[in-house]
ZAPALO-666496 format. One line per field, with one value per residue (C-alpha): x, y, z; chain. Coordinates in pm, whole numbers, plus 50000, padded with zeros to 5 digits. Layout:
N
x <- X, ...
y <- Y, ...
z <- Z, ...
unit <- A, ...
REM end
This chain:
82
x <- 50000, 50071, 50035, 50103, 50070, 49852, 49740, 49408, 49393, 49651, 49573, 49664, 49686, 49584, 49690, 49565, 49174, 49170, 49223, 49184, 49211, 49164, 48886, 48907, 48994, 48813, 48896, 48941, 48766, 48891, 48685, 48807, 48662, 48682, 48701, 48685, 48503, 48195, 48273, 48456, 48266, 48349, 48214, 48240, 48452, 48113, 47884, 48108, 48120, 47689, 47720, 47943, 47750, 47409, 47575, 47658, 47298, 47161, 47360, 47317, 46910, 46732, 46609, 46291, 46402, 46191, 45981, 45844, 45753, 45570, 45398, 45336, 45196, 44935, 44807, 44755, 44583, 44357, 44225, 44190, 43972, 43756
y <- 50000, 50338, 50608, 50951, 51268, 51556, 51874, 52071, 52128, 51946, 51642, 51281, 51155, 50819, 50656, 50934, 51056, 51029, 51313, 51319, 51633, 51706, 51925, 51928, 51722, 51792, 51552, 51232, 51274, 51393, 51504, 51381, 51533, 51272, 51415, 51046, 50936, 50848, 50503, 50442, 50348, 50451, 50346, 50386, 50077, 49921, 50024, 49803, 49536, 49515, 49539, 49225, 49071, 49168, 49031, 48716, 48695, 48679, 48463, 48193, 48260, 48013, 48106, 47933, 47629, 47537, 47302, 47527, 47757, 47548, 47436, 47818, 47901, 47598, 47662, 48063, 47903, 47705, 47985, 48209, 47934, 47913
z <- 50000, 49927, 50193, 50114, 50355, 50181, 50328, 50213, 49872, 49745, 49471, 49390, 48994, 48980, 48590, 48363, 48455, 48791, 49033, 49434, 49636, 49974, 50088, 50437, 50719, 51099, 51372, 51236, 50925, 50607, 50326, 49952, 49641, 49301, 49005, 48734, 48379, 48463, 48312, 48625, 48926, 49287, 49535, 49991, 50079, 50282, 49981, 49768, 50001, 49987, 49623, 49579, 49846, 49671, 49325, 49470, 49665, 49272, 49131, 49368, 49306, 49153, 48754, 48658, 48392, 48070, 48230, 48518, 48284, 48023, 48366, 48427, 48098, 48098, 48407, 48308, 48012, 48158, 48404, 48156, 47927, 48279
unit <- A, A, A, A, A, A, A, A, A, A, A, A, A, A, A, A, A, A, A, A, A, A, A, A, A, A, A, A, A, A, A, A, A, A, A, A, A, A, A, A, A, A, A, A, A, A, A, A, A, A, A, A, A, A, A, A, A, A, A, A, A, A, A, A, A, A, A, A, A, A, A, A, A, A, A, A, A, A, A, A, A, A
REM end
């Protein structure tokens, strides 16, 4: 890891389009501004961490297969022939 020591108002580069400067910093909290292509998400460390956990909640869902859904479709037939 890379730690760096920045005061207010000063910048990081990261690769070519993205830019960090520090706002402000009170207590122990230090505000960051982002400046990125939108193409490139960013994302609070926790929000991440309920997106991949979201993302993996879905793939491990269970898709309806051909047969349930042939099932589906005759029974919406028949009520509707009712």
């Amino acid at each position: 890891m890379l730690v760096l020591t920045r005061k207010i108002g000063e910048k990081l580069i990261i690769g070519n389009e993205i830019e960090v400067q520090i706002l402000s910093i009170s207590g122990d909290q230090v505000k960051i501004g982002i400046k990125a292509p939108a193409s490139i998400s960013i994302h609070r460390h926790e929000v991440y961490e309920a997106i991949q956990a979201a993302n993996v909640a879905a793939a491990g869902a269970k898709t309806p297969d051909a047969q349930m859904l042939k099932r589906l479709n005759r029974r919406i037939i028949k009520k509707e022939e009712q």
